[in-house]
C-alpha positions in Angstrom: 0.0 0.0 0.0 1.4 3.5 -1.0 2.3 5.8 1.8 0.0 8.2 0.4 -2.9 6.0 1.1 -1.6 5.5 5.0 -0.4 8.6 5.9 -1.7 11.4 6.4 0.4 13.2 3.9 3.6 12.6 0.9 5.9 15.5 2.6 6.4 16.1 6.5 7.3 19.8 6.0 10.4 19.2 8.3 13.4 20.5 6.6 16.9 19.3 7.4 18.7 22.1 9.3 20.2 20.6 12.5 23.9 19.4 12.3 26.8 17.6 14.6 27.1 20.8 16.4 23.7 21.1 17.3 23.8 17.2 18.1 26.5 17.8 21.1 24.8 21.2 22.0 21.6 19.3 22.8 23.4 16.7 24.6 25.9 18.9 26.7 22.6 20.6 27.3 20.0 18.3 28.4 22.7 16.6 30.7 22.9 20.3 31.5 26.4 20.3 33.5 25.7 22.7 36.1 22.0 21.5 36.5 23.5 18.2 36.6 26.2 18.8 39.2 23.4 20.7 41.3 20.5 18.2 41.2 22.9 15.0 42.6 23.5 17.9 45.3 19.3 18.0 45.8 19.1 13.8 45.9 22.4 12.7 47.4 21.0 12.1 50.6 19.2 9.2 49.2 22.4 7.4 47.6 24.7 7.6 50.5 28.4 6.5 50.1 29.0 7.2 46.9 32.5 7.6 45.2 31.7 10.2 42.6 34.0 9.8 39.5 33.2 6.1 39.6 29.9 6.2 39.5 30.0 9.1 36.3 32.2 6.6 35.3 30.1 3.2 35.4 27.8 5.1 33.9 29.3 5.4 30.7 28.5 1.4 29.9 24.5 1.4 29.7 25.2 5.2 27.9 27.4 3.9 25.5 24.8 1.1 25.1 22.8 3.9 24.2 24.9 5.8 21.4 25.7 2.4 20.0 21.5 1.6 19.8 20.6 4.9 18.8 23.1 6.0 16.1 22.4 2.7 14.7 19.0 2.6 14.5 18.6 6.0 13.6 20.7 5.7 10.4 18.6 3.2 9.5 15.3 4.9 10.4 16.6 8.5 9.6 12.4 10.4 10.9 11.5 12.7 13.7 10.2 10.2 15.8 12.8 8.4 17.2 12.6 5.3 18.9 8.6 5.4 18.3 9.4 4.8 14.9 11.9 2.2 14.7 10.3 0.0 17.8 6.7 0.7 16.0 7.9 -1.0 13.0 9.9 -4.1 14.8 7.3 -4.8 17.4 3.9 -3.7 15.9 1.2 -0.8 17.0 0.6 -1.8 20.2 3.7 -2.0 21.8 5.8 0.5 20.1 2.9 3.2 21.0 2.7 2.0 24.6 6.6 2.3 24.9 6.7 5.5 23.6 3.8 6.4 25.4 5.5 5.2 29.2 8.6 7.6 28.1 6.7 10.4 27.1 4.0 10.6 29.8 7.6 9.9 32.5 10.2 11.9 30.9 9.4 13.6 28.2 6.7 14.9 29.1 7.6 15.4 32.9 11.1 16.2 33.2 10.3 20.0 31.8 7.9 20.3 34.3 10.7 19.6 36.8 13.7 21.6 35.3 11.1 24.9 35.1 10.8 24.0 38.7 14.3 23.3 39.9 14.4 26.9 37.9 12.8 28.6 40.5 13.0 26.7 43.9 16.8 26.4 43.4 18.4 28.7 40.7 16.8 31.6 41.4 16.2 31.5 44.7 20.0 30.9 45.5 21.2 33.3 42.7 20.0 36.6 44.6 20.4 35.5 48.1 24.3 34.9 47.2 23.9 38.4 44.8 21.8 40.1 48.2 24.8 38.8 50.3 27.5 40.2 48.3 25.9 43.2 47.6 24.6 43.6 50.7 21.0 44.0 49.1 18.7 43.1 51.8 15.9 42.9 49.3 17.1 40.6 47.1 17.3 37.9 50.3 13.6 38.6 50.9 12.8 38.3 47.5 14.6 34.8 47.4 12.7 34.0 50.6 9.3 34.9 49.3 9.7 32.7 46.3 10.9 29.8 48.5 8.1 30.3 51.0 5.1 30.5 48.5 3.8 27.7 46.6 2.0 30.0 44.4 5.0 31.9 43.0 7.4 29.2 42.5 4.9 27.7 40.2 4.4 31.2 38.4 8.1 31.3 37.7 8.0 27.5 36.6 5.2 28.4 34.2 7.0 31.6 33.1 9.9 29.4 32.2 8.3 27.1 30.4 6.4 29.6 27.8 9.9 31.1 27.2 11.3 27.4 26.5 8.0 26.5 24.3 8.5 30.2 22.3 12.3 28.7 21.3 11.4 26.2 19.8 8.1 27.4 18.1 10.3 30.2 16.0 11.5 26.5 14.0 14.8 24.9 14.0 17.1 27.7 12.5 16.1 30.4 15.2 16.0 27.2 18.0 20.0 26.3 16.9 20.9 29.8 17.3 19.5 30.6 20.1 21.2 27.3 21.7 24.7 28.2 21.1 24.2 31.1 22.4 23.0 29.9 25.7 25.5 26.9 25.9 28.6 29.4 25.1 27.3 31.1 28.3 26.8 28.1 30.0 30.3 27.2 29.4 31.7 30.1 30.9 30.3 29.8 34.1 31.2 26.5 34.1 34.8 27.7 34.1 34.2 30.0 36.1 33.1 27.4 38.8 36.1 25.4 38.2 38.5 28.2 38.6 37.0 29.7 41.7 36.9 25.3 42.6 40.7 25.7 41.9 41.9 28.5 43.7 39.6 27.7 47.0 40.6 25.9 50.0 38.5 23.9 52.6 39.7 25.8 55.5 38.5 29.5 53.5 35.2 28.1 52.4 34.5 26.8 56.1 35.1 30.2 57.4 33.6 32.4 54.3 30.4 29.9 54.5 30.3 30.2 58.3 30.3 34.3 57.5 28.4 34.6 55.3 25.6 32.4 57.0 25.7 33.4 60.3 22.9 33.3 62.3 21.3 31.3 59.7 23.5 28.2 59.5 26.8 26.9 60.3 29.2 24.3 58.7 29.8 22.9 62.1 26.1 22.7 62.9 24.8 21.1 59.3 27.7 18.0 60.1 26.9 17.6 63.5 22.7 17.4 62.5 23.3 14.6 60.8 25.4 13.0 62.7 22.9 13.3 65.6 20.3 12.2 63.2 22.4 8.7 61.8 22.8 9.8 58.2 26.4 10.4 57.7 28.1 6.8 56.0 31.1 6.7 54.7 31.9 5.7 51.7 32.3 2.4 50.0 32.6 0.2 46.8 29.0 -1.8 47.3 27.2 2.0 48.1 29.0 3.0 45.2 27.8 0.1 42.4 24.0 0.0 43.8 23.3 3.9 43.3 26.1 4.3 40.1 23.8 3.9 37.2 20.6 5.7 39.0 23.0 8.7 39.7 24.7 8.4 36.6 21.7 7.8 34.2 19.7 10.6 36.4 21.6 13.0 34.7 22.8 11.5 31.1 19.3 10.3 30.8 18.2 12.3 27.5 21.5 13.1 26.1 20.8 11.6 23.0 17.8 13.1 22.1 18.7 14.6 19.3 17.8 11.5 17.5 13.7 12.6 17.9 14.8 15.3 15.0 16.8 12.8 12.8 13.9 14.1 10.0 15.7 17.7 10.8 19.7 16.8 10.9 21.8 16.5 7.6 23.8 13.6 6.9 22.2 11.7 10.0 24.4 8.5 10.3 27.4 10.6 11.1 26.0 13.8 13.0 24.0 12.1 15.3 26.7 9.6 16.3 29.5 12.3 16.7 27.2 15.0 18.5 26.1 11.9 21.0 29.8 11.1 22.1 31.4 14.2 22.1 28.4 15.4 24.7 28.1 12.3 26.2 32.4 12.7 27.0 32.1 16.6 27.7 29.8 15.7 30.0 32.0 12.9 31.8 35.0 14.4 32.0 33.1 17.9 33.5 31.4 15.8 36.6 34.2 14.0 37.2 36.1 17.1 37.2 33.9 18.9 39.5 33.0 16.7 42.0 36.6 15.8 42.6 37.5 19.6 43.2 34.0 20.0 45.0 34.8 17.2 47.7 38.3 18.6 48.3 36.6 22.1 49.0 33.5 21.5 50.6 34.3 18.1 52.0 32.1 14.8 51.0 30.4 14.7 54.6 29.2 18.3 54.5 28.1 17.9 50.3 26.2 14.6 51.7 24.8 16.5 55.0 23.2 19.2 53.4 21.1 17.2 50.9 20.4 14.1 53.7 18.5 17.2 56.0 17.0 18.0 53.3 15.5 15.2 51.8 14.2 13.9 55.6 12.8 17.3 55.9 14.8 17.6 58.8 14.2 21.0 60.8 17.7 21.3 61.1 17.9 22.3 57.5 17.8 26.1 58.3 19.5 27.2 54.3 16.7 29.6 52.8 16.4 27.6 49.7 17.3 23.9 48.5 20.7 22.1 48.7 22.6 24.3 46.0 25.7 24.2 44.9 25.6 27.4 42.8 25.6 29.1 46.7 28.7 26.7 47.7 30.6 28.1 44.8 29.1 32.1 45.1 30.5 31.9 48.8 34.1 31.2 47.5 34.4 34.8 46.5 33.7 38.3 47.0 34.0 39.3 43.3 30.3 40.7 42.5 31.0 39.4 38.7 32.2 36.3 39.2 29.1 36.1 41.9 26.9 36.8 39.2 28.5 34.6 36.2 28.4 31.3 38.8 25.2 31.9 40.3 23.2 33.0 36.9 24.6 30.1 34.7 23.1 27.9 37.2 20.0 29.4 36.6 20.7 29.0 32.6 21.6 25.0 32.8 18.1 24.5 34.4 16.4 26.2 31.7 18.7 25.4 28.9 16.8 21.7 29.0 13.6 22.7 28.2 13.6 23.7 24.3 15.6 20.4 23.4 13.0 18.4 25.1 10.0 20.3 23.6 11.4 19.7 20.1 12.2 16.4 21.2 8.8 15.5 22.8 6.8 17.4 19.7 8.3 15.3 17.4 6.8 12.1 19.4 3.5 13.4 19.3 4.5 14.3 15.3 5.1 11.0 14.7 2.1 9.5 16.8 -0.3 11.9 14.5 1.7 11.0 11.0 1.3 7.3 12.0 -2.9 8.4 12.3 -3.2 7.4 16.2 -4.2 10.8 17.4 -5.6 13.8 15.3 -3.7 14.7 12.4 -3.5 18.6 13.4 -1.2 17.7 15.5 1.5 16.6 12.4 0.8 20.3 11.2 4.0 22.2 10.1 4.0 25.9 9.7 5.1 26.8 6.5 7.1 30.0 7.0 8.8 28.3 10.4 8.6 24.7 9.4 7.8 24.0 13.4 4.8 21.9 14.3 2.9 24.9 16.2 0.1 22.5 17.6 2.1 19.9 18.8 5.1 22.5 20.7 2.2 23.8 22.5 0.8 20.8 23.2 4.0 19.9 25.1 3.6 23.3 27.1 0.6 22.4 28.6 1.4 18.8 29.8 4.5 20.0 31.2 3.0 22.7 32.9 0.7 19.8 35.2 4.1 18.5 36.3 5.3 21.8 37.1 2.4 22.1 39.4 2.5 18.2 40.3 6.2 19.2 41.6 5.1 22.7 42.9 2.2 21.3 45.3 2.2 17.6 46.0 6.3 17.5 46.3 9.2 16.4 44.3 10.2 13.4 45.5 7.7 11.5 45.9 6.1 12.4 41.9 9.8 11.2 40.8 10.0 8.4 42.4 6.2 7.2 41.2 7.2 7.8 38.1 10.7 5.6 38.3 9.4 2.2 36.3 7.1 4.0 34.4 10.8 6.1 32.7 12.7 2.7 33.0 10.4 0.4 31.2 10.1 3.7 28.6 14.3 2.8 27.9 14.5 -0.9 28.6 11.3 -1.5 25.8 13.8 0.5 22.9 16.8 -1.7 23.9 15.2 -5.1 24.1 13.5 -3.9 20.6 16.5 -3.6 19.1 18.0 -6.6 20.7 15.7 -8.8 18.4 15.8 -7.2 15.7 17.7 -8.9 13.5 16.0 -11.7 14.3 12.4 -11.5 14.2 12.5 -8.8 11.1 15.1 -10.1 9.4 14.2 -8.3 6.3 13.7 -5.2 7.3 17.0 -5.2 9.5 18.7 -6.7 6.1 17.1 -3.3 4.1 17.6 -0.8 7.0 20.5 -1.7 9.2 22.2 -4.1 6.6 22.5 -1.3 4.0 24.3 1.1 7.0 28.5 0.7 7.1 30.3 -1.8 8.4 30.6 -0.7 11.8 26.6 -0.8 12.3 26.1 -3.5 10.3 29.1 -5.8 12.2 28.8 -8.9 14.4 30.6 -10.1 17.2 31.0 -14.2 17.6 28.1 -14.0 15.4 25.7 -11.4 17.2 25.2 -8.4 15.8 26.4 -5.8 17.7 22.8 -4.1 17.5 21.2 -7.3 19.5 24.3 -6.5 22.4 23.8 -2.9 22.2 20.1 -3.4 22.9 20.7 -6.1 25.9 23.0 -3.9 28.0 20.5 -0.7 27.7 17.4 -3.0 28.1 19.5 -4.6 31.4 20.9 -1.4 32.1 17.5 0.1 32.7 15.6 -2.6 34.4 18.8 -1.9 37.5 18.4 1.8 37.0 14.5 1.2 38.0 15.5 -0.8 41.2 18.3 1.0 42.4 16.0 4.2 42.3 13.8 2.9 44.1 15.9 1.1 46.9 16.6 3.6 49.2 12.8 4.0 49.8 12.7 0.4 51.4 14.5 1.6 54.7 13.6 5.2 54.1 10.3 6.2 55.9 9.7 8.9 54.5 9.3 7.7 51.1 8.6 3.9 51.8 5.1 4.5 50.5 6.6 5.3 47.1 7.3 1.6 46.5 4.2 0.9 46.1 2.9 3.5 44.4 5.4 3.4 41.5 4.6 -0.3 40.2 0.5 1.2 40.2 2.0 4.1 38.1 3.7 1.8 36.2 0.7 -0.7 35.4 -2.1 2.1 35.6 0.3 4.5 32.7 1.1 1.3 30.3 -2.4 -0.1 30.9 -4.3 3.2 29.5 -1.1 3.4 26.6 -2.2 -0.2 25.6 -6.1 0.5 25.8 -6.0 3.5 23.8 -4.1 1.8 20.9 -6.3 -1.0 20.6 -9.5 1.5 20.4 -7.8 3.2 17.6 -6.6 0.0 16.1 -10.5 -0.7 15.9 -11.8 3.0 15.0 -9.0 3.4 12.3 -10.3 -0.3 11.1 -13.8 0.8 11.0 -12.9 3.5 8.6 -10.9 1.5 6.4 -7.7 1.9 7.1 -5.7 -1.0 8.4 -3.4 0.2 11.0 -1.1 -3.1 10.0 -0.4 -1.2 7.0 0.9 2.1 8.4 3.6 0.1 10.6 4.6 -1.9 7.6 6.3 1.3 5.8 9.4 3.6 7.2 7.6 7.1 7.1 8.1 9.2 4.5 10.3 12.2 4.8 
């Protein structure tokens, strides 16, 4: 059956734009290095005893897994989409669309929601309480406190932030590229700003700058000895270190290869994609290793684990004005008002600079749901001047919005942690998709993957390397979903959670597999054989 006949139109309107550069741009930027370094700040109190450049460092195996999976089975499936088109097309309707649909609802779809608010109950918040300090600006502490004291108004920044991510990308893929260098050369320099100030500090002058600067408020002294009173210091180990290495790893590479949802907007796909994904996923390495080596030997591995243990047991010994943050930590290493500003805004910038990749990203999921006829076509409409799917953007602004308020009003932790298997059964389903393959589609891998170079296309002791690939993400995943959640079975506070994230799990694939199967039968009732559509590679 012609693709005319199946979908919903010859011509996506997508034009490729995008190139290598923009590949590691994305990467560098939805790992998001200083929004990275400060959100295992937020959750290390869960993971205690962790050896930091080990664990970045383990991580690299189920991310390679990834770049190896990905570059591969983009080449050969070159559409915006992503993995909903390639798993589609091995595994059938239903569970390609339910896959997609776990990692969209629990990342894709979430995870801006988040970064808009870890935007304003962290990077703003800290940025002009160290700016009021050095200054000496008393009202730029109480603004920080009045944002980190009312529900209302960290949500109304979240919101703000996500309208300004969603207006990126809607100005279409030339304007979004621009716009994202910009940001990331930014980035970058307050990134080397931390690591200079990181440099030139010493433990004993950030003890006695912190204690200064906080006085009355907090005190080095006083945040060890809390948790020490309360049993939550541990020291560190090799078993601590291999049970939370891929959560904490994968917590912050997770998305880094999202470029691949645009493959239908890169040029020469089967080597940008590739070489954008390692370079980022390798910037990315050597920068956390990097910075949590220096930040241990300044602010002391006890102290980094203290602040975020109070914090995450809600302890009332937690007396900082706004969230564990290391953007403060570094601010309070000098008294230079522009290097204060440079290290304290740039924080602010990494948590933002996530959202427009994952709007384009997540837009071109819901593209490819609408092309493939399983929600209404509108939604596969492409501007003509901007080339940018309008509808679908917005769409994404919405949805991410609830989880701005879900985090805003019924609490971080506990809407992450429900929504842990629902985001590793999203990555396992891809891997273990492309792990048979070759196998159980053995002419389409043969026309697809066969036709790719020798590198994709290569076995080894007779396995292609695809099916291994797709085993050490799918295995990869499975572990990242338990070792999420198994802090939660000795801590109290979150115990609950256990629980509560299988439901998710069963209750978010359940309703992804119902509604495929009613449009299975509605699409059949109208003539159209959804078999059909998932038989053909979409057109471009």
């Amino acid at each position: 059956m012609a693709s005319s006949k199946v979908f919903i139109r010859e011509a996506t309107g997508l034009v490729r734009e995008l190139t290598a550069l923009d590949a590691y741009i994305l990467a560098v930027s939805v790992v998001s290095l200083g929004g990275a370094t400060a959100f295992i700040f937020i959750i290390l109190g869960m993971y205690p005893g962790s050896n930091f450049p080990l664990v970045f460092t383990i991580g690299l195996i189920p991310a390679g897994a990834f770049i190896l999976v990905y570059s591969i089975m983009t080449s050969a499936f070159p559409r915006s989409g992503g993995d909903y088109v390639w798993v589609s097309r091995i595994t059938g309707p239903v569970i390609g669309f339910t896959s997609s649909w776990l990692l969209q609802f629990s990342y894709l779809f979430f995870i801006n929601g988040l970064q808009a608010w870890y935007v304003a109950w962290v990077g703003v918040p800290s940025t002009l309480t160290a700016m009021g300090i050095i200054f000496n600006a008393s009202y730029l502490i109480q603004w920080s406190t009045a944002i980190t004291s009312s529900t209302g108004l960290t949500f109304l920044i979240s919101f703000v932030a996500l309208i300004v991510g969603g207006l990126i990308c809607l100005l279409g893929v030339r304007s979004y590229s621009r716009i994202m260098r910009a940001m990331w050369l930014y980035g970058m320099l307050g990134m080397a700003v931390w690591i200079g100030l990181l440099l030139t500090s010493t433990h004993a002058g950030f003890v006695s700058s912190f204690n200064s600067v906080l006085s009355g408020t907090a005190s080095y002294e006083g945040i060890l000895k809390a948790a020490g009173d309360e049993g939550l210091l541990k020291p560190v180990t090799i078993e601590s270190t291999l049970v939370s290495a891929i959560v904490l790893s994968w917590s912050v590479y997770a998305g880094f290869y999202y470029s691949v949802y645009m493959a239908g907007e890169t040029k020469n796909v089967n080597k940008n994609i590739p070489l954008g994904l390692i370079a980022g996923l390798l910037t990315a390495w050597a920068f956390l290793v990097l910075i949590f080596s220096l930040s241990v030997n300044v602010f002391g591995y006890d102290f980094m684990y203290a602040m975020s243990a109070l914090s995450v047991a809600g302890s009332p010994a937690y007396t900082l004005p706004f969230g564990p943050s290391i953007g403060f930590l570094i601010s309070v290493l000098t008294g230079n008002p522009f290097l204060v500003f440079i290290a304290s805004s740039s924080l602010v910038l990494w948590w933002f600079i996530i959202l427009p990749p994952l709007y384009m990203a997540g837009s071109r999921v819901i593209f490819g749901w609408a092309w493939d006829r399983l929600i209404p076509a509108r939604l596969a409409d492409v501007n003509e001047r901007l080339h940018s799917p309008i509808l679908a953007i917005t769409l994404c602004v919405v949805v991410n919005a609830f989880w701005a308020y879900m985090s805003a009003y019924q609490g971080y932790y506990l809407t992450f942690i429900n929504l842990t298997l629902v985001q590793a059964a999203g990555w396992a389903i891809p891997g273990f998709a492309a792990a048979i393959f070759p196998y159980i589609k053995r002419d389409l891998y043969k026309r697809t993957v066969g036709v790719l170079p020798r590198p994709f296309s290569s076995k080894i002791a007779g396995v292609p390397i695809l099916t291994i690939g797709g085993l050490i993400q799918g295995v990869s995943m499975i572990f990242y979903g338990y070792s999420i959640l198994s802090p939660t079975l000795t801590f109290v506070e979150l115990s609950p959670a256990v629980l509560s994230s299988f439901g998710w799990l069963v209750a978010t694939a359940f309703v992804g597999a119902a509604y495929i199967l009613a449009v299975r039968a509605y699409r059949k009732s109208q003539g159209l054989d959804l078999r059909y559509v998932f038989e053909e590679i979409p057109p471009e």
